[in-house]
N, C-alpha and C positions, 0 to 999 in steps of 0.2 A: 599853733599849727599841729605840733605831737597830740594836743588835746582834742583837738576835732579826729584825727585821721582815731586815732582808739575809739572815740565814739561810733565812727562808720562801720568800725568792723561787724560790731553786732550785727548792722542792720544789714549790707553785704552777704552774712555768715544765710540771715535769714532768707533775704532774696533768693540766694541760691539756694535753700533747703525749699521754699517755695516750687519756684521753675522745677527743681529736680522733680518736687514730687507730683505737681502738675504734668509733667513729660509718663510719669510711672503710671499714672490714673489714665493716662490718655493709652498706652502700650496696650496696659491692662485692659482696658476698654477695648480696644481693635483687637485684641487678644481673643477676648471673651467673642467678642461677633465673630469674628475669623473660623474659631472654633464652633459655634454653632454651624454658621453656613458650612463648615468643612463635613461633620456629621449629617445636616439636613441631606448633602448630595449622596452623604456614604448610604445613608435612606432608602433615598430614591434608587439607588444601583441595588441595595436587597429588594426592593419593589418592583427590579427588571422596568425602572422605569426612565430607559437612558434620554430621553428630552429633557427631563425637567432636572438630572443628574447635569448634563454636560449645560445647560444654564447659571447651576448655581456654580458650578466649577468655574465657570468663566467668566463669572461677574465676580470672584476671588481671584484670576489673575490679576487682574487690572487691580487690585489692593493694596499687593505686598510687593515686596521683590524678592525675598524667599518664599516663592510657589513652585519649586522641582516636584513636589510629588503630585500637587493638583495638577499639573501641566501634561505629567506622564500620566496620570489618570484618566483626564479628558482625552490625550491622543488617543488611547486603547482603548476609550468610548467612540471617541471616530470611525476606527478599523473595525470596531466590532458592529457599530451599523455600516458596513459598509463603502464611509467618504474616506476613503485610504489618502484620497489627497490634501484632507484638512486634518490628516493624520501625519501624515508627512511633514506638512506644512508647521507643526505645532512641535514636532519630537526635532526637525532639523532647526527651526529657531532655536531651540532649551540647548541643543548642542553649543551654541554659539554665544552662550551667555557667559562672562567670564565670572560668576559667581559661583558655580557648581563645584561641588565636591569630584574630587576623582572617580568617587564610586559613580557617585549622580552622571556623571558623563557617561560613565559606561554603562551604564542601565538606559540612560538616551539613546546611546548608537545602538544598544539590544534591540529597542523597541522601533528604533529604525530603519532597520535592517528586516523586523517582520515585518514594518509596515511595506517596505520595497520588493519582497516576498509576495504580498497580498497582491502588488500591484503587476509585479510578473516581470519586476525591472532585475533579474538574476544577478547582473554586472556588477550594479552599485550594491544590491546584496551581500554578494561576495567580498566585496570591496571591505566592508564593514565588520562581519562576519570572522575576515582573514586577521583581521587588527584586535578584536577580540578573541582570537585564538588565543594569545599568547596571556591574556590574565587568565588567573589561577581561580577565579570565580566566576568565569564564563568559558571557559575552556569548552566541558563538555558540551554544555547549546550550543554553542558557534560550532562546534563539529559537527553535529545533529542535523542543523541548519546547513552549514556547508554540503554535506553526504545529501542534502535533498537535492538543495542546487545542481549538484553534479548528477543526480540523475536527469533530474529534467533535461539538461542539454547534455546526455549519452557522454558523458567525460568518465569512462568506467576505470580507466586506469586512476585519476583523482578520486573517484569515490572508494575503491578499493583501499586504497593509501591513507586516506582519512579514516576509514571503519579501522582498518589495523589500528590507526593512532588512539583511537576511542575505545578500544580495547583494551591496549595498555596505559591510557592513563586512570578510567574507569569501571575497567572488567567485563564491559559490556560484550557479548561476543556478537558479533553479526557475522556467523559463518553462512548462515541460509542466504544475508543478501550477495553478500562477497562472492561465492559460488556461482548467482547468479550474474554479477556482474564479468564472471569469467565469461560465463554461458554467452554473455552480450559482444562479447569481444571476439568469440571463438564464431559465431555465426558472421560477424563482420570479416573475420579472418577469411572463412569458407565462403563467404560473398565474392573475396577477390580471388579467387581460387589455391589463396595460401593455405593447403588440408596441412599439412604439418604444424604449423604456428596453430590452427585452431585445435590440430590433438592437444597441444601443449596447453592452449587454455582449459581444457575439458579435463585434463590431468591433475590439473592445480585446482579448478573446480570438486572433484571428485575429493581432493586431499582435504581442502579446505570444510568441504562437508558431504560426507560417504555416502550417504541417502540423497544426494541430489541427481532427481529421476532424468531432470531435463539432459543434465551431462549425458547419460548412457542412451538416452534417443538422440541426441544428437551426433554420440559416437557410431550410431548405430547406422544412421544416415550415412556417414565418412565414409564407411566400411562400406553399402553398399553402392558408393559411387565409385570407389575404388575396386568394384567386384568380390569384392573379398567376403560372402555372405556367410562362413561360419564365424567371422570375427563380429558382424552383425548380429547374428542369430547369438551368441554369448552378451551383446552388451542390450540388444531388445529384451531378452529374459532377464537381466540384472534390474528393469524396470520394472516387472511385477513383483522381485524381492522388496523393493525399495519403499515402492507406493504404489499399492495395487490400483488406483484412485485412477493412476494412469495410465493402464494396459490396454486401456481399447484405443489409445492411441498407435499401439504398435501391432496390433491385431492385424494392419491391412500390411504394413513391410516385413512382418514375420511370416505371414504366409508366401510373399513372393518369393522369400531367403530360403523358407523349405521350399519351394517349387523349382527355382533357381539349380535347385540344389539334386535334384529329383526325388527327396526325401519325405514325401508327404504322409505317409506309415508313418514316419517318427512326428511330421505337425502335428496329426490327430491323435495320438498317444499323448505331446504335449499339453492340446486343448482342450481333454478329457481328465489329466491333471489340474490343472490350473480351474476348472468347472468345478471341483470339489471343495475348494475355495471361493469362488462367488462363482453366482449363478446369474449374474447380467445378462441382461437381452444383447449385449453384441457380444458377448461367447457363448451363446447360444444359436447366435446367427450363426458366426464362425463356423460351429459346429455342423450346423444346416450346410452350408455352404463345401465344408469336409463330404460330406455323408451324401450330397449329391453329386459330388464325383468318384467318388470311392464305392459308393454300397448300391445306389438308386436311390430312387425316389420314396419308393416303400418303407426304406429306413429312415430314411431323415421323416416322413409325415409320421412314423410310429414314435421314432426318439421326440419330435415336438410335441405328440399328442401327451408322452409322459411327464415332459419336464412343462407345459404348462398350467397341467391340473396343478402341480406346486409351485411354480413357480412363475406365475401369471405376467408375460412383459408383453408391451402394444408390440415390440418389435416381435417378439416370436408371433402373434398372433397374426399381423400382416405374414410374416412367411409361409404360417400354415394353412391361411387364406388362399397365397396364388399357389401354392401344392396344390390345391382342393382346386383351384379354378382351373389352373394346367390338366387336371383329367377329363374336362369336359366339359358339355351343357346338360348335365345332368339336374334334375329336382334343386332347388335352390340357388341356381347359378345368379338369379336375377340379384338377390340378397348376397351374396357372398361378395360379388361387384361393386356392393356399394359400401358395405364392411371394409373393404381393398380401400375405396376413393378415400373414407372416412378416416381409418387409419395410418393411411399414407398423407393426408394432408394433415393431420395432428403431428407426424413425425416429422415432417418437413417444416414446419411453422414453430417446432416446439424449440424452447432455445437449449442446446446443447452442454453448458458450461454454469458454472455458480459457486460465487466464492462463498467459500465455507466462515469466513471473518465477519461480511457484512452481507451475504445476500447475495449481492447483485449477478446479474444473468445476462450473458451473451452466449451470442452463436459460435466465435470462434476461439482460439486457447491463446486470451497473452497471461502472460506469467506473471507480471505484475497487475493486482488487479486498478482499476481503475478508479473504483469508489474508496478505497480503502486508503490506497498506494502498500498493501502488503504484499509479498512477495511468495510464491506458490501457495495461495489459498486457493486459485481456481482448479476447480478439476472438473471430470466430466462428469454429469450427471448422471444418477443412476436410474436404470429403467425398468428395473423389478417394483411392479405394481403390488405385490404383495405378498406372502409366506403364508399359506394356509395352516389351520393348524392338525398337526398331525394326530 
């Protein structure tokens, strides 16, 4: 019996060198395809050719059972064309797999959390988002991420609070947004007639970042709801030190402050200052507008006739159109009429505003822009048609 069982051994020894290496040919084999197909799709995603990419991706899930990184590839071929919900659908399954490394989980819920982003579901974003806060290799996105969320749903005290935190873990300073996120709370304040609680947001704005123009028109506003129009007139002209971009917005409440005030000698000394520094068509109007109460008519048609040989704007050109019309029906009245109609429907049609980041143009001033989501890019457009040359 001892004699047979020795004799088995060998062949035992062998079987199993057999199977082993049969099992090894075969790995290696699924190995070798596996890898090809893995490259063919990486292919097709440098060919921008995401069909035949998320095909071959997905005729490799059903292969393996370690497919984490095909699976977060195809979800983010999903979202990227589009199907956010066979994006979802693919990164919330991978979460639920009990095979995934710790990282691999968190790089699922990453990409899950954009995907519920894409889809406009905030909640479950946040939700996700908040839980990745606290790893040390998602930290900063989940913040970044989170600070969007909260703006989208006007939560400015939470976006505040996170930009600070993203400061200090990564240096990043977001004083421009933070500022403006005061700016959001202080116009809310002043919505319910709390003027004290909004000075305080505009103060802490201001602190936050000194050059922010919106604070000082909006302090500017306070003041003259408050009647207090030198304290006005001080923080409307802190708006042209800051960002001259945005002076013609305070052009129309800084003349009521000097009028208010009865001080229109020192307005027109102002906005022959501030001319020497840009020459825009609406401080140039302004000007007209001075010089027709103050001097006549004579001066203002003389001072436009000079500043528009150099300085050519549609808007001075319409005012010095109904000058000329206001004197009568003299030779050329018929043309002058229709120079009036032409100019004034260019000005009225024309859009007012355009962020300087990405383009985009509207008629009226939000501070965040829309196409971009950058935060005081827009300003108003300028209406100097050209600098001749001297």
């Amino acid at each position: 019996m001892l004699e047979l069982l020795w004799l088995l051994l060998p062949v035992a020894a062998a079987s199993g060198w057999w199977v082993a290496r049969r099992e090894y040919t075969g790995r290696r084999r699924r190995t070798t395809v596996r890898n090809a197909e893995y490259f063919k799709g990486l292919n097709y995603l440098i060919e921008d050719k995401p069909d035949q990419a998320i095909e071959v991706f997905t005729r490799m899930a059903g292969v393996d059972r370690n497919t984490a990184e095909i699976h977060l590839a195809l979800g983010n071929l999903f979202r990227r064309r589009g199907e956010v919900d066979r994006a979802i659908h693919v990164h919330a399954n991978l979460i639920t797999r009990s095979s995934l490394t710790a990282e691999q989980r968190r790089r699922a819920m990453l990409e899950l959390g954009e995907d519920y982003l894409r889809a406009g579901l905030f909640d479950r974003a946040e939700e996700l988002f908040r839980e990745l806060v606290e790893q040390p290799d998602h930290t900063q996105v989940a913040l970044a991420r989170l600070i969007h969320i909260f703006q989208q749903e006007k939560d400015w005290r939470q976006a505040i609070t996170h930009c600070d935190r993203l400061k200090e873990i990564g240096g990043e300073s977001k004083q421009r947004e933070t500022a403006h996120f005061c700016c959001e709370l202080a116009e809310e304040a002043a919505a319910g007639g709390q003027d004290e609680e909004a000075r305080s947001w505009l103060r802490e704005a201001l602190t936050r970042d000194p050059d922010c123009a919106r604070a000082n028109l909006l302090l500017g506003r306070l003041a003259m709801r408050a009647g207090d129009y030198r304290a006005a007139i001080v923080a409307f002209q802190a708006v042209e030190r800051q960002d001259r971009g945005y002076f013609p917005e305070v052009i129309k409440p800084l003349s009521s402050c000097y009028d208010a005030l009865g001080q229109l000698d020192q307005w027109g000394a102002y906005l022959r200052e501030v001319q020497q520094r840009d020459h825009g068509g609406r401080i140039t109007d302004a000007l007209v507008d001075w010089l027709l109460r103050q001097e006549g008519e004579e001066a203002a048609f003389r001072f436009l006739e000079r500043e528009l040989q150099e300085y050519p704007t549609l808007l001075g050109l319409r005012r010095l159109v109904e000058i000329q019309l206001g004197r009568g029906m003299g030779a050329g009245y018929a043309d002058l009429h229709v120079l009036h109609c032409v100019s004034a429907q260019m000005l009225n049609s024309a859009a007012r505003y355009r962020c300087a980041n990405c383009g985009f143009i509207v008629k009226s001033l939000p501070w965040c822009c829309p196409s971009c989501q950058q935060w005081n890019t827009i300003k108003p457009m300028p209406d100097l048609v050209m600098k001749t040359s001297g």
